[in-house]
N, C-alpha and C positions, 0 to 999 in steps of 0.2 A: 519398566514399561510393560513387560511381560503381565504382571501381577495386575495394571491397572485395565489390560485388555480380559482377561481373565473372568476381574471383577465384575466385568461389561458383561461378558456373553452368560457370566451365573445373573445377575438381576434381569438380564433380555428374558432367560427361559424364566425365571419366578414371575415376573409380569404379564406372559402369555395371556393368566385367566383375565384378566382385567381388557385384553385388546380389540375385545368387541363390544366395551362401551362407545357407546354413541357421542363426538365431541359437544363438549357446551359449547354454548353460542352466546359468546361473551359480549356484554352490554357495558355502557359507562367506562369511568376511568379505572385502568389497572395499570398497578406499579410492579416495577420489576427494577428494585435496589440489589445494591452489590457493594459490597467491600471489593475496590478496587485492586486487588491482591491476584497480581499475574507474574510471566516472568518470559521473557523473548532473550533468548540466546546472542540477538545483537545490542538491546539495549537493558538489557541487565533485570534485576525484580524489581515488579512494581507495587507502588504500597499507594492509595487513596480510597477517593469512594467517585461511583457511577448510578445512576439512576436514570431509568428508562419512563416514559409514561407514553403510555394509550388511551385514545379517548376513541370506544369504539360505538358511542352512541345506542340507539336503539338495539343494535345487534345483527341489522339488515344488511350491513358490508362484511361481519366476518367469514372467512381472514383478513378480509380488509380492516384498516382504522382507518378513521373521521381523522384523525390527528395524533402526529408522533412528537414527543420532544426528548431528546437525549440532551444528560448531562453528566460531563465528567471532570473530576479537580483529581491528579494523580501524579506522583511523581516515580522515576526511576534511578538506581541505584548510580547507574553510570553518568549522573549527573541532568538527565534531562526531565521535561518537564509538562505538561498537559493542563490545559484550559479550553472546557469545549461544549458547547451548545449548539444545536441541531433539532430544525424545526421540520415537519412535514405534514402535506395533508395533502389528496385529491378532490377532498369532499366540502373542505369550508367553503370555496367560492367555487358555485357551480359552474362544470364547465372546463376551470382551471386547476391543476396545479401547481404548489408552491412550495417549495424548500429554501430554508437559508439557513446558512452556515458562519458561526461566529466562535475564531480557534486562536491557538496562540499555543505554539508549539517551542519552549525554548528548550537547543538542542545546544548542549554548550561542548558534548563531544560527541559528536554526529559521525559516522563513518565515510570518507572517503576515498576511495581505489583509484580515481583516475578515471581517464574517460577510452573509450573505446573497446572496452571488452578485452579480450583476448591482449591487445598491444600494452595492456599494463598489468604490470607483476605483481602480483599477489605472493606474499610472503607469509603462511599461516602463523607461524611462532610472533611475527609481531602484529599483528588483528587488535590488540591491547596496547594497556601500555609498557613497556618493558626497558630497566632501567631508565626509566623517569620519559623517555620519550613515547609519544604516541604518532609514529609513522602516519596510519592513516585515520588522523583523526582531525577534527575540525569545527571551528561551531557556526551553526547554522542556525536561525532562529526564523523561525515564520507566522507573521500575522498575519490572517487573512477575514477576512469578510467574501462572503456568497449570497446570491441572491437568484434563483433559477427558477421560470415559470415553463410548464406545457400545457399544450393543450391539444385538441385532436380536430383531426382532417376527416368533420362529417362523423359518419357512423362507423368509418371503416378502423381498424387497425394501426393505420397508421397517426403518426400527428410530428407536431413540431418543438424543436425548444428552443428557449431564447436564456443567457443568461449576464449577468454579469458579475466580476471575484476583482478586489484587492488584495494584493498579495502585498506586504514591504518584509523582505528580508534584511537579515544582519549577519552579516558571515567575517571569519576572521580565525586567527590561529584559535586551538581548542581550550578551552579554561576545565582545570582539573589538578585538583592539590596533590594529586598523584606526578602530573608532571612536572621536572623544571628546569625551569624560562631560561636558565643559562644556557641551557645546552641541547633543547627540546629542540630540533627540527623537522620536521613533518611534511610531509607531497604536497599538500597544500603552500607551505612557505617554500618549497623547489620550484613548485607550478609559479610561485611568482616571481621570484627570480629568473625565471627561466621564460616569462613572459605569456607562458600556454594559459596560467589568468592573468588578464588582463590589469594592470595595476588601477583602472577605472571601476573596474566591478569588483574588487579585492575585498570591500566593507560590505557588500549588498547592494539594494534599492529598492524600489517604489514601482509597480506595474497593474495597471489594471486593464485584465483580459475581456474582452467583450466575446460571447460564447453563441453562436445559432449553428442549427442543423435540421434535421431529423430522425425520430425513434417511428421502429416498428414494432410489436408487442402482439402476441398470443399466448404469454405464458398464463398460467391458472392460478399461480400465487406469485408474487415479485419476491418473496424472502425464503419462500422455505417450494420453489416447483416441483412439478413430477411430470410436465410437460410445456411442450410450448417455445415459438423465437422469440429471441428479440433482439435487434439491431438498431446500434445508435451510431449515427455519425454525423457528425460536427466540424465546425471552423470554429478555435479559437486564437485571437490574437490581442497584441499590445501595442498601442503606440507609445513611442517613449516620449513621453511628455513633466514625467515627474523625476527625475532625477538631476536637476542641475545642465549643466555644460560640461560635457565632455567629450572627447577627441571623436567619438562619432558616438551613433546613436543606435538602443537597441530596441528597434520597431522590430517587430515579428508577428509571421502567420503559422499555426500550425491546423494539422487535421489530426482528426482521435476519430477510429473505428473501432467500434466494438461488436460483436457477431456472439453470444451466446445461444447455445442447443440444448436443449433439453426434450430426451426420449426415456418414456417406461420402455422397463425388460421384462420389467417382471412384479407380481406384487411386492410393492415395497420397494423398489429397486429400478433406480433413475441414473441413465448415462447422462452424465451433466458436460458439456465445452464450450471455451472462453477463448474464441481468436481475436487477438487486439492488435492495433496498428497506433502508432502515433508519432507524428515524425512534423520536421519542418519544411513547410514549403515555398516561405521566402524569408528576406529580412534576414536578422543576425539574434538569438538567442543569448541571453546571460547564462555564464556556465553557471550560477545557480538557481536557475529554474529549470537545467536539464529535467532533473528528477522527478520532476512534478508532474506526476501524473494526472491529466484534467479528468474528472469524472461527471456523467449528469447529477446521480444522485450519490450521495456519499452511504456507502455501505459500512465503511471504518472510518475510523480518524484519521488516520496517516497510510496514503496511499500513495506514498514516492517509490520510486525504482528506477532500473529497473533492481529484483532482486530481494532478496526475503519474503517476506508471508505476504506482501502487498503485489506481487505478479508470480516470479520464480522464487516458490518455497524451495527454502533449503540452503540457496546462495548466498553469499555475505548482503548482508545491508548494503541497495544502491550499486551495487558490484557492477552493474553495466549500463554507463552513462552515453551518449551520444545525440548525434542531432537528431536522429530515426531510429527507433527500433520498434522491434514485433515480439509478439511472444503470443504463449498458447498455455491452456488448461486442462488437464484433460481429468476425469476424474470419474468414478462411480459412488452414488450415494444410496446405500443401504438403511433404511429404516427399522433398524431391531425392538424395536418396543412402542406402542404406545398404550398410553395410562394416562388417569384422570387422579391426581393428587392436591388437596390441599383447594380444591373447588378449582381448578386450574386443566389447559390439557396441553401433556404432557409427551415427546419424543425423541428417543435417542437414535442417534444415529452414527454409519461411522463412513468415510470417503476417501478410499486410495485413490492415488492420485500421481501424476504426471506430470509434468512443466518442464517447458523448454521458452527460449528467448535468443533472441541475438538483436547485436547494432548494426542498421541497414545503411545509414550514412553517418560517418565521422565528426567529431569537431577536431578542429582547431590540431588535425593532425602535422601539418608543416611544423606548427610548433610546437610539437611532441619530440620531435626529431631532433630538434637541439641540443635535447637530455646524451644525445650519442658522445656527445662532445666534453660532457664534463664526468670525469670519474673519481670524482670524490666521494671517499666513502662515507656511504648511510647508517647502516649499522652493519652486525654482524653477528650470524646465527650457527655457534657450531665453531665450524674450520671454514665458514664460508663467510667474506665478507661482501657483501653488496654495495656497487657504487651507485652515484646518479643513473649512470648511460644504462647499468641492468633495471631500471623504470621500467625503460620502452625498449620492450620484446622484437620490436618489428613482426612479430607473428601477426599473420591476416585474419582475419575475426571468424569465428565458428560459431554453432549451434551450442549452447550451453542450458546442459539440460539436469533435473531432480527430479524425485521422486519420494513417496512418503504416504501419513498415514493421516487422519484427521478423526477425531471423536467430537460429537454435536450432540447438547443436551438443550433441546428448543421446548420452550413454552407459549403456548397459543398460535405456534405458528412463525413466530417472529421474533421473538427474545431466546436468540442463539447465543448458547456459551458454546467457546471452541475452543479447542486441545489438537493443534495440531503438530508433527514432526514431519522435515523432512532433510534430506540426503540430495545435494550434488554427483552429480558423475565425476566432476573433472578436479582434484583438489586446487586448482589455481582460481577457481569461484570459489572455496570454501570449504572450511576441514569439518570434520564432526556432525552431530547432528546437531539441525535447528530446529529449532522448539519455540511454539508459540500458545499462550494462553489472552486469548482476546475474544471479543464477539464476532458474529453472523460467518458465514461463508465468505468466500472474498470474492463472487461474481454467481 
């Protein structure tokens, strides 16, 4: 990593003479294809292809675009899977915004830790699979459908959104020829013997969230700022209407704040911060829509947590699930070059960074508590062997915080490839560094 920051700061100073070109002012459709070839520390390399299109019309909204559509077909080594289309514009229908989102995410070994942060044991040496079992592993799959309009209140700043997502999951033990089925037990198949999930929610289900709030907005650019708020906060909930009959029902409200800052320091050089809040305020949640982070506009594909590159970099994948939690961004973004290549304009950048998160309210902790009771061993690493009951820590939940490093090579403003790493504080979130190769900034 030494070598590849190195690299950076020699083509930063070779590109100096070029940084007083004046940017073009891009018209019509530009593509921006990619050989889907990344590799994220939790779900392993990825091999497919992605393709971005802008349609920036006339050229009177850049950095804006008339119309965004991402697409991506890509799969990963660890088994999982990506199918995804993503529509945007402010400008097609005056007035309005529109985004919609059509994904399908199979995740046949998905990471699972358990819920509550801190009260569930992280065991680095089994994060994988080892001897044929995968501890925390699980599959999860997610179809969804989105469909999200705004618009604004007058002339001013503020305005409103409205939206609506189908989501049907499929969740179940993990599929992986790596593991096997005689002898494979995994938190997942304890959590269900042990009743913390629910033997009704064991397979999935069917939910669709209906989404309103409010955003504020002064930033200067939505993808790539150098100043500027913006705050979004929302109610979104489910009534359980699509799943069948069963022992009771999972209707739910929750609320998603989100509060981003954005200050110059200096030229070139933007304090970026991302306070988010989202939690449940009534009804009863499926433990698998903890994770699921509701977003207005989708910035990535996969923004579950909490935990990895989608809130706290650096943490395991999903590492802290509950009915509430909060977390925080904190970050500096430096602009070391820009340049006009290939009729295009061009920016690198780089953004240390800070993350922290914690669970502000529990699920389904009574029935965490039962794991005390059974000490039957799980596995065993070393001279140590671990039963059920060392699950649940009984430790009270903390602050769990990373830090790390991020490298961004943006074109026109908006087509961000990103190289990020980051580091955990605490190893019971996470050993090693986490490493991700993915687009845009993650807020």
């Amino acid at each position: 990593m030494k070598r590849l920051f190195a690299i950076i700061f020699l083509l930063s100073a070779a590109l100096t003479t070029v940084n007083a070109q004046e940017e073009i002012k891009k018209t019509g459709l530009n593509f921006g294809p990619l050989p889907a070839v990344s590799f994220s520390s939790d779900l392993g390399f990825q091999y497919g292809a992605l393709l971005d299109i802008y349609q920036y019309g006339d050229g009177s909204f850049y950095p804006d675009y008339k119309w965004k559509i991402n697409l991506e077909t890509s799969w990963y080594t660890k088994g999982n899977s990506v199918y995804h289309v993503f529509f945007d514009s402010k400008h097609l229908i005056p007035g309005l915004r529109v985004s919609a989102d059509l994904t399908y995410l199979g995740n046949k070994t998905t990471s699972f830790f358990g819920y509550n942060g801190a009260s569930s044991l992280y065991i680095p040496e089994l994060a994988k699979i080892v001897d044929g079992q995968g501890l925390y592993l699980m599959r999860r799959d997610d179809f969804r459908i989105e469909l999200t309009t705004q618009g604004k209140f007058g002339d001013s700043h503020w305005g409103w959104v409205a939206g609506i997502a189908f989501n049907s999951y499929v969740t179940g033990h993990a599929e992986n020829k790596g593991l096997t089925p005689a002898t494979d037990r995994s938190l997942y198949d304890i959590y269900l013997e042990h009743g913390v999930i629910p033997a009704a929610e064991a397979k999935g289900g069917n939910h669709l969230d209906i989404k309103l709030g409010v955003v504020y907005d002064t930033r200067d650019h939505e993808n790539n700022p150098t100043r500027g708020t913006n705050l979004e906060a929302f109610f979104f909930g489910s009534p359980d209407f699509l799943n069948g009959k069963r022992d009771y029902r999972n209707d739910y409200l929750k609320l998603a704040v989100h509060f981003r800052q954005f200050l110059p320091l200096a030229d070139r050089l933007v304090f970026a911060g991302h306070l988010a809040f989202q939690g449940l305020i009534a009804g009863n949640a499926p433990f698998y829509s903890l994770q699921t982070i509701q977003p207005i506009n989708r910035k990535n594909i996969i923004t579950d947590g909490l935990g990895s590159f989608s809130s706290v970099r650096g943490t395991a994948a999903n590492r802290l699930q509950g009915n509430s939690y909060a977390w925080a961004n904190l970050e500096l973004r430096w602009t070391m070059a820009k340049f006009r290549w290939i009729n295009q304009n061009w920016a690198i950048a780089v953004n240390p960074f800070f993350d922290m998160g914690m669970i502000l309210a529990p699920y389904r902790m009574e029935q965490m508590k039962t794991l005390l009771q059974d000490n039957t061993p799980v596995a065993t690493v070393g001279d140590k062997t671990y039963t059920v009951a060392d699950l649940y820590t009984q430790q009270a939940e903390k602050l769990h915080m990373s830090a790390g490093i991020g490298l961004h090579v943006i074109m026109n403003q908006n087509f961000n490839i990103a190289f990020e790493f980051g580091k955990c504080f605490n190893q019971n979130d996470g050993k090693g560094l986490g490493s991700r190769i993915g687009l845009n900034y993650i807020f």
